[in-house]
Every structure is written in structure tokens, then in C-alpha cells.
C-alpha positions as CSV (number, residue, x, y, z in Angstrom):
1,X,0.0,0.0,0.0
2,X,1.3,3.8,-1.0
3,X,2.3,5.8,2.3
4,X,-0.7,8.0,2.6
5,X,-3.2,5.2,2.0
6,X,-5.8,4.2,4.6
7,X,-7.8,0.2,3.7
8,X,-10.8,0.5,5.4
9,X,-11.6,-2.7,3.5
10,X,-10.7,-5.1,0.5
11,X,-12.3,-2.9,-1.7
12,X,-12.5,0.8,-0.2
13,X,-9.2,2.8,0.1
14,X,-8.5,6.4,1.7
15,X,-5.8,8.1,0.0
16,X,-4.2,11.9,-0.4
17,X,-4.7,13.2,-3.5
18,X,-1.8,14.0,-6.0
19,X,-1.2,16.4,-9.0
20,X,-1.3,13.2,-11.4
21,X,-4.9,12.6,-11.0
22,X,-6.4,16.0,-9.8
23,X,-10.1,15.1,-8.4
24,X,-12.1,18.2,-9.8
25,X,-15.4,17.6,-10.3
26,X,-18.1,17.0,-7.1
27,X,-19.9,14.1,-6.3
28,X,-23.6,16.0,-5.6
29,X,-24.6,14.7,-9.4
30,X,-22.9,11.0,-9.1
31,X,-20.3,9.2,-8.1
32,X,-17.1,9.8,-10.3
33,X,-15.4,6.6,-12.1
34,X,-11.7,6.7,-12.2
35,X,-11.3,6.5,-15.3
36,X,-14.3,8.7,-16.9
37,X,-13.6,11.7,-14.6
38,X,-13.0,13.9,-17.7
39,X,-15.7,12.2,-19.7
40,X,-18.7,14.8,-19.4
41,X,-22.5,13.3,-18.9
42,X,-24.8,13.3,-21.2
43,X,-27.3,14.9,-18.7
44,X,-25.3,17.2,-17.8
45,X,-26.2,21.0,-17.7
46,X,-23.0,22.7,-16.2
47,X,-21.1,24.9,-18.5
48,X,-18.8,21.3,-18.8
49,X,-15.7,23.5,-20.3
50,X,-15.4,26.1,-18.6
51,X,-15.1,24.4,-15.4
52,X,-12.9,21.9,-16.4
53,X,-10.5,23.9,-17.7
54,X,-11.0,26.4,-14.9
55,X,-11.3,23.4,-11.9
56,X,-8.6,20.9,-13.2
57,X,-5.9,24.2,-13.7
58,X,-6.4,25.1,-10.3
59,X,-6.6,21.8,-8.1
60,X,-3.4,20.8,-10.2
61,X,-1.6,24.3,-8.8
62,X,-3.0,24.0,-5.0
63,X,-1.7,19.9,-5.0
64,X,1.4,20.7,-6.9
65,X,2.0,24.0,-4.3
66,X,1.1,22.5,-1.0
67,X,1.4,18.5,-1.4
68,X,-2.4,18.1,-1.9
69,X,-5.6,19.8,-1.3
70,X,-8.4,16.6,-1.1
71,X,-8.4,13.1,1.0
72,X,-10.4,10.3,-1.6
73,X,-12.3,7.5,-0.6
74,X,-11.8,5.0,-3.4
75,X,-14.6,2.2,-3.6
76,X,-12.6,-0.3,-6.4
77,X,-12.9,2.2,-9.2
78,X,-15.1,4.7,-8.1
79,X,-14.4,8.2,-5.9
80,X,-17.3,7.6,-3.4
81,X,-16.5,10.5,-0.9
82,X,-13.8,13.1,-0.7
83,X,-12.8,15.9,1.7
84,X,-11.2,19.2,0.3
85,X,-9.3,21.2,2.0
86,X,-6.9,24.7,1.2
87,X,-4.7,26.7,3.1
88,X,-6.6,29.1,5.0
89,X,-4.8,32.1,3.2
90,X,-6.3,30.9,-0.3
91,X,-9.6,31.0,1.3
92,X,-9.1,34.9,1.7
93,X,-7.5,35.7,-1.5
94,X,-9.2,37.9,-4.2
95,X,-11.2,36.2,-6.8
96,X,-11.7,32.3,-4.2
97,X,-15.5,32.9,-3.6
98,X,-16.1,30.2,-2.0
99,X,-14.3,27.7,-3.9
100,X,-17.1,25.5,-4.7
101,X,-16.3,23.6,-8.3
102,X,-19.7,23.3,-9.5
103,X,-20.4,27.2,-8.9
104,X,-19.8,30.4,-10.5
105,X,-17.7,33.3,-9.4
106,X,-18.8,34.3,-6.2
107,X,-19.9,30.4,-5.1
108,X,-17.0,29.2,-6.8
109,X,-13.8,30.2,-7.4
110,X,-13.4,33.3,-10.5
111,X,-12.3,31.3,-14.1
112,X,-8.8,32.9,-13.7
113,X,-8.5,32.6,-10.1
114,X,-6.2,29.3,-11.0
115,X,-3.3,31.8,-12.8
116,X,-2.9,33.8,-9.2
117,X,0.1,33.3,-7.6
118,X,-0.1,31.9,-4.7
119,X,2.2,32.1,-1.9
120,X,4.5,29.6,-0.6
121,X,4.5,27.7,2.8
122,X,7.6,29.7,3.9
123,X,5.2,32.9,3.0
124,X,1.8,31.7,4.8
125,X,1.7,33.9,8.0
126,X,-0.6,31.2,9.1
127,X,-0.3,27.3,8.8
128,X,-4.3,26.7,8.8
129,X,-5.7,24.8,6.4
130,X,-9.6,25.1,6.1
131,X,-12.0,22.1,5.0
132,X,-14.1,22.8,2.4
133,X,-16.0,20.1,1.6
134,X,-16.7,16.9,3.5
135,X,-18.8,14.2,1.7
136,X,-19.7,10.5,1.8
137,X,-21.9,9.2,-1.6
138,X,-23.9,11.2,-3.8
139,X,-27.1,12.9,-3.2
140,X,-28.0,11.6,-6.8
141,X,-27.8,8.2,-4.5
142,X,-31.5,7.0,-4.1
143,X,-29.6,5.0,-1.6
144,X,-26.7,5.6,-0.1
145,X,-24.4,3.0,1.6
146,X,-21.6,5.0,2.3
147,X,-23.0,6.9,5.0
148,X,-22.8,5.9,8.6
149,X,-19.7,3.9,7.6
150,X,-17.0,5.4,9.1
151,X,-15.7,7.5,6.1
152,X,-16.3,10.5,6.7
153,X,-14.6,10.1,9.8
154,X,-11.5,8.5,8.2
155,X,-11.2,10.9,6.1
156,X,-10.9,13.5,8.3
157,X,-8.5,11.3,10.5
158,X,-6.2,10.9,7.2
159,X,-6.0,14.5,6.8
160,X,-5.0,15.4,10.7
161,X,-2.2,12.5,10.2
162,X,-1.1,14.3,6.9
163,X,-1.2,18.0,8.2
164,X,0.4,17.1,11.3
165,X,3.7,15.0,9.6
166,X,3.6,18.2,7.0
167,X,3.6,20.7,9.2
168,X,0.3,22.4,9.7
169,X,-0.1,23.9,12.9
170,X,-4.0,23.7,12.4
171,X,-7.2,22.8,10.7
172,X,-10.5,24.7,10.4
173,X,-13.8,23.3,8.9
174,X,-17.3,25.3,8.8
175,X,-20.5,23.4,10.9
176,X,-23.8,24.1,12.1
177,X,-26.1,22.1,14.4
178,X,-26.5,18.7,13.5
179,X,-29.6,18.9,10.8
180,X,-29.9,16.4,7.9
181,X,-30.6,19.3,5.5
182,X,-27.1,21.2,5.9
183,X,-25.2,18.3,5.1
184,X,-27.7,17.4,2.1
185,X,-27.2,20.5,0.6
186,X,-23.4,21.9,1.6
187,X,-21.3,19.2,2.1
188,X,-21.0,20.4,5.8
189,X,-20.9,17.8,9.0
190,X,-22.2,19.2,12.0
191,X,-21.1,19.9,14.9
192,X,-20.8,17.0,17.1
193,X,-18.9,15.3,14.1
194,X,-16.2,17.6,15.0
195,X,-16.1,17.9,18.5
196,X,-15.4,14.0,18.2
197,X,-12.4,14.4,16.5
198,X,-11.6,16.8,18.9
199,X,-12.4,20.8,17.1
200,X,-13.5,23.1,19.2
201,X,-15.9,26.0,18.6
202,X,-13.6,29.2,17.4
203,X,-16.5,31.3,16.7
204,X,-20.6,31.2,15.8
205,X,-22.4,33.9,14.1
206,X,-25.6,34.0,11.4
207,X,-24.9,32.5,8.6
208,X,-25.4,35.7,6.3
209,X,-26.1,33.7,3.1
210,X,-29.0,31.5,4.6
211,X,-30.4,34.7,5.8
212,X,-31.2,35.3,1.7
213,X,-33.0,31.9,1.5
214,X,-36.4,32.4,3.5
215,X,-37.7,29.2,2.5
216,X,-34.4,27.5,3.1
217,X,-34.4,29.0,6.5
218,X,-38.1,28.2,7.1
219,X,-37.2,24.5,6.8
220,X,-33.9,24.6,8.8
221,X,-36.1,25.9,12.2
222,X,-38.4,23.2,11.2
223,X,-36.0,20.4,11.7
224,X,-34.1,22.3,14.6
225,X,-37.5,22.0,16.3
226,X,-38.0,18.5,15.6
227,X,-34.7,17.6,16.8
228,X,-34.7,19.6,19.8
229,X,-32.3,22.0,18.7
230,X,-33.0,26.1,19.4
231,X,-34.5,27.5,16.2
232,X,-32.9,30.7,16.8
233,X,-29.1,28.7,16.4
234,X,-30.5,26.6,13.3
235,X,-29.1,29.2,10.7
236,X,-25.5,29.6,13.1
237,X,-22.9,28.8,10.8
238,X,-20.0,27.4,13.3
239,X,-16.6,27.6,13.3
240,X,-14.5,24.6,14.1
241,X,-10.8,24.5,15.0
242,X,-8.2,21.7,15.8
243,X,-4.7,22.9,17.5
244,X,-2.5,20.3,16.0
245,X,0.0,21.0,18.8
246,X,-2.0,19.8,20.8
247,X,-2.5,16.6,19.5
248,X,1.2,15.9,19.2
């Protein structure tokens, strides 16, 4: 097995990401063969080139810069789940959004945000790296057996091992309570996932784009109520933080 590589089973592997094959599409319409990753679907609406030219350029730069910037979870051929991650200081840099690769400029990152040059880890004032997106299946799924697995969490537990022997002196990952919907449509585990693994609330405020989404919002309190959770905290976007030091 390559150093790096987590079997979780005969068939289901947990691997860093490299340069060579650059995972840069999501999983929210499918899960991804291997090799058809740059094959486009026939039912698919995205504007296909555009984002591959603009997603494959840039996850290329960010692995080839910092070592990698995704953990996969391999089921034989097949990328069932990944988690993405980028140096916090790419997260604040002109032209990210919010990095998602199935978005537009500002939900994903501007089409010539990939030729900006990006500083080195000897210029980072800040060794953070920030989770993006955390996910296990497709919503596509009708069914999903990757859930409740234990991937999500060994993906996370890959990246802490990598980050710590690279030198990170921290990781960051966006939450909010624990409610079905959030992860359904963001990618985003809540909160009690983290605090598990050991983050710890860095700081909670309203979320300022659920805010735009009534409806959204509307159904968020709903399930906050059913599960017991303050309605007023159901649109809280929370901000997790591990100290790798203090792991050591």
C-alpha cells in the first residue's frame, strides 16, 4: 500500500490526492469513475468547459504548491467521498469565492482565479488549512451505503495524520447544528462530528447567506424543532478549529 493510503476494506481505500490525477469535479450529481472523470455526462447542464478547464488548472496548482488539497475515498474504481481542503490564506485571496467547483464566481472560485500566484508555505503567515467540503456518496444516490460507515470520519482522520507530519499547525472546517438538510445540501458535518475528532468552537455567528433563503431558512427551524435543537441557532454557521500541537 502507498504511504498515505488508509484500507478501510478489501475494496474501499483512503488516499491523499496528488497532481497526477487531480479530483475536480463533485460528487452531488454522481459518483465519479476513475477513469471517466473527464468524460462529461450526457445529462449534464453545467457549462462542462469552462469548469474543467477552470477546476482541473487550479486543483493541479493548489496539490502541486502545497502536497495536496483533497483526502479520496476509493470504492474499487469509483471516488465515493472526498474531503477538500486549502490553506486558510487561499480562502481569503481575491477572486476564491467560496471555492465551490460546481459554482460560479462568487460560489466558486473566479475562471482565472487558477493563474494567481499563490504564496509559498515559507510565505503563509498562518499554517491553517480550512476544509471545504466533506462528503460520503452522492445525493444523486437514491440509496446511499456509504454513509454511517465510518468514512467521513476516516477521512478527516487521514487529513489530521497528513497535516500534522507536513507541518500544519492547524485545521478549520465550517458546521452548524447537526440537521440532515445542511449536510444534504453543503457538504457540511455538524457539529458534534467535529467535536469528536476533537475541534472546538472558534466562533458562531448567522450564517449571512442562509439569511437570503427564506424558505431554506423556514425548513432549517423546522427540523431544529424537531430535533430539539433552538430555532434561533438553526441558521448559526460554526466555526471549528483543531490545534495540532496539541494533539502531538
Amino acid at each position: 500500500m502507498d504511504k498515505g493510503e488508509c484500507l478501510m476494506t478489501d475494496h474501499l481505500v483512503i488516499k491523499m490526492m496528488t497532481s497526477e490525477s487531480p479530483h475536480w469535479r463533485c460528487l452531488h450529481r454522481g459518483l465519479l469513475p476513475l477513469d471517466g472523470i473527464d468524460q462529461r455526462p450526457v445529462d449534464d447542464d453545467l457549462p462542462w468547459g469552462r469548469y474543467y478547464h477552470r477546476n482541473r488548472k487550479l486543483i493541479t496548482k493548489l496539490t502541486q504548491r502545497y502536497g495536496s488539497c483533497a483526502v479520496l475515498a476509493l470504492d474499487d474504481d469509483k471516488i465515493i467521498g472526498h474531503l477538500r481542503f486549502y490553506p486558510s490564506a487561499v480562502w481569503n485571496m481575491k477572486g476564491a469565492g467560496y471555492l465551490c467547483l460546481q459554482q460560479d464566481f462568487p460560489g466558486g472560485p473566479g475562471d482565472d482565479f487558477a493563474d494567481r500566484d499563490f504564496p509559498t508555505r515559507e510565505q503563509l503567515n498562518e499554517q491553517t488549512l480550512k476544509v471545504h467540503c466533506l462528503m460520503t456518496g452522492s445525493p444523486a444516490q437514491a440509496e446511499n451505503p456509504y454513509q454511517r460507515q465510518g468514512i467521513a470520519t476516516t477521512l478527516v482522520k487521514t487529513l489530521i495524520g497528513w497535516a500534522k507530519t507536513n507541518d500544519w499547525q492547524s485545521i478549520e472546517a465550517d458546521s452548524f447544528e447537526d440537521l440532515p438538510l445542511i449536510y444534504e445540501s453543503t457538504g457540511n458535518a455538524g457539529r458534534t462530528f467535529w467535536e469528536k475528532l476533537g475541534f472546538k468552537i472558534a466562533d458562531r455567528f448567522p450564517h449571512p447567506q442562509l439569511c437570503d433563503y427564506p424558505e431554506f431558512a423556514a425548513q432549517l427551524k423546522e427540523q431544529a424543532k424537531s430535533a430539539g435543537v433552538d430555532v434561533n441557532k438553526a441558521c448559526d454557521s460554526i466555526l471549528m478549529r483543531l490545534e495540532l500541537a496539541e494533539r502531538s
